[in-house]
C-alpha positions, 0 to 999 in steps of 0.5 A: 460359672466362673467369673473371667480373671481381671487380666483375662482379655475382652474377646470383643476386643479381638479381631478374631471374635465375631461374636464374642458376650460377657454375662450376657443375661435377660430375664422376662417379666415375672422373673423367668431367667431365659439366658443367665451370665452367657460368656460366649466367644465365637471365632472368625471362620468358624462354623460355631455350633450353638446346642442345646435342648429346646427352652435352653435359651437358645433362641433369646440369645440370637434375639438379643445378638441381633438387636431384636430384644435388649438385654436384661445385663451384660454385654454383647459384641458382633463383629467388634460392635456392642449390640444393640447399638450399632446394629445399623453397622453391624446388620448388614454385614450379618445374614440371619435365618430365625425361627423360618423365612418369612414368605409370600406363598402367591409370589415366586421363589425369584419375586421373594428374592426381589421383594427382601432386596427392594427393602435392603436400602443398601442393595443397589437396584441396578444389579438386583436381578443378577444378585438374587439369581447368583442367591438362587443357584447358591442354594440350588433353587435355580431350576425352581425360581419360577414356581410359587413359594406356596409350593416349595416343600419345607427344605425348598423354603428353608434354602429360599430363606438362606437365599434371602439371608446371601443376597448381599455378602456376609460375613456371618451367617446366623441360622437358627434351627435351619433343620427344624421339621426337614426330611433326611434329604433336606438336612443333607441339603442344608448341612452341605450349603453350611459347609460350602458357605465356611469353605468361602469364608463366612463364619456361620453361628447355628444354633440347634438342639440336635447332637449329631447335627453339630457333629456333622458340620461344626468346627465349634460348639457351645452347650447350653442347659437351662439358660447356663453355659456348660462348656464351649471350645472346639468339638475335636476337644469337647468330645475328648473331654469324655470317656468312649465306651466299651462295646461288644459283638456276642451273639451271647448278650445277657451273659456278657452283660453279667460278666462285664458286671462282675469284672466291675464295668460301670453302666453296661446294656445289652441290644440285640448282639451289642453290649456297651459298657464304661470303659475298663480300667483293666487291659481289654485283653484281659476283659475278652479272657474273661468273656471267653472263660465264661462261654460267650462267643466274643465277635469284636470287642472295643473302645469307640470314641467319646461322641459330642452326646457322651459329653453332654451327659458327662457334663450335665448328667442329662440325655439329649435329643441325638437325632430329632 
């Protein structure tokens, strides 16, 4: 990776980074390298997308953001504060949910509520009840506060846990994993409080190692491969950075596929009634003259747009978990 030029600014220095690392790196005991010169800018506002496959160094990174392990090397930078050292300025204005909620099964969605904001020494008590049932009803769990946490389904407890991490305003939300192990519906329920929360001004760091999740809900991403930066910048921009693919509709895949083949098509599969294939460099209208000079009954032919995975394997030359 290059190193940033002596007249590159700090982006800890800027109002707009909320979290903002040079060459952050930590290294275990006997010489595992989990994060390795993390150069990583995140701006205010934004819903900041951190991917990567399991083991990446996702997690350790969080970790150290947050004060909860120290560095090996480098430097880290939350809200305009280096960390470690200010975490008692910089945590409570931050809303962390790492590696799930930690909850009390016998005591009530509500009692959790009271319980992590009796141990906030910020929280003021005379308005803690109306704080936790505001938390309640942002997560959709108004109708569910009575019922003990024991019986909350794994969406349910994930929400409970985001409650926990709203009961105070933040200004940056950092959610790892907030999907991990949830049905369709309860990704669905956690991506569109995701997007609820930026609309009001919080700037969300979510880290997950699936594809279309980042997709979905992130204006920013960051990929990480083995411990190493690969690319961060707007997700618009990072899937423009690849090449889409050329698909077509043919109830005649195994001959199309040939054919694509002898026009020079790069990487081409047939599924079903679907061949894909690198885009041509040829006109696309002569590629569909081609298929039917060869007999294949052509349905549609395109170039869909590059995805957010397209550009994963342009970049690393590995596939990714798309879906979970």
């Amino acid at each position: 990776m290059d190193e940033p030029s002596a007249t590159q600014p700090d982006p800890g220095d800027a109002p707009a980074s909320v979290i903002a690392t040079r060459g952050l790196t930590k290294r275990y005991r006997g010489g595992q390298l989990a994060v390795d010169g993390l150069d990583l800018t995140v701006p205010a506002g934004s819903v900041f997308g951190f991917l990567g496959p399991n083991g990446s160094g996702k997690t350790t990174t969080i970790r150290m953001l947050m004060g909860l392990i120290e560095p090996t090397a480098g430097t880290a930078r939350v809200l305009g504060h280096p960390m470690p050292r200010s975490a008692r300025t910089v945590l409570p204005q931050v809303g962390a949910l790492i590696e799930g909620p930690a909850l009390y099964g016998f005591l009530s969605g509500r009692d959790n509520l009271l319980r992590y904001d009796a141990a906030d020494p910020t929280a003021d008590p005379r308005t803690r009840k109306a704080r936790v049932a505001a938390a309640l009803d942002r997560v959709g769990l108004a109708a569910a506060a009575g019922k003990k946490a024991k019986a909350y389904s794994l969406g349910m407890k994930q929400r409970l846990g985001l409650a926990a991490a709203l009961l105070q305003p933040r200004r940056l939300l950092v959610l790892d994993e907030p999907t991990n192990g949830l049905d369709p519906q309860g990704m669905r329920e956690i991506r569109t409080l995701v997007r609820e929360l930026a609309a009001d001004g919080t700037t969300v760091f979510l880290s997950s190692h699936l594809l279309d999740e980042i997709e979905q809900v992130c204006t920013h991403a960051a990929v990480m491969a083995q411990g190493r930066l690969v690319t961060q910048g707007a997700v618009a921009d990072l899937a423009a950075g690849a090449r889409g693919r050329l698909v077509v509709t043919t109830p005649d895949g195994a001959e199309a596929a040939r054919v694509l083949k002898e026009l020079g098509v790069g990487d081409v599969t047939a599924d079903g009634e679907r061949v894909t294939g690198e885009p041509p460099e040829r006109d696309l209208a002569e590629v569909t003259a081609a298929l039917v000079a060869a007999g294949v009954r052509v349905r549609g032919l395109t170039v869909e747009r590059a995805s957010l995975e397209d550009a994963f394997v342009a970049l690393t030359g590995e596939g990714f978990d798309v879906a979970g």
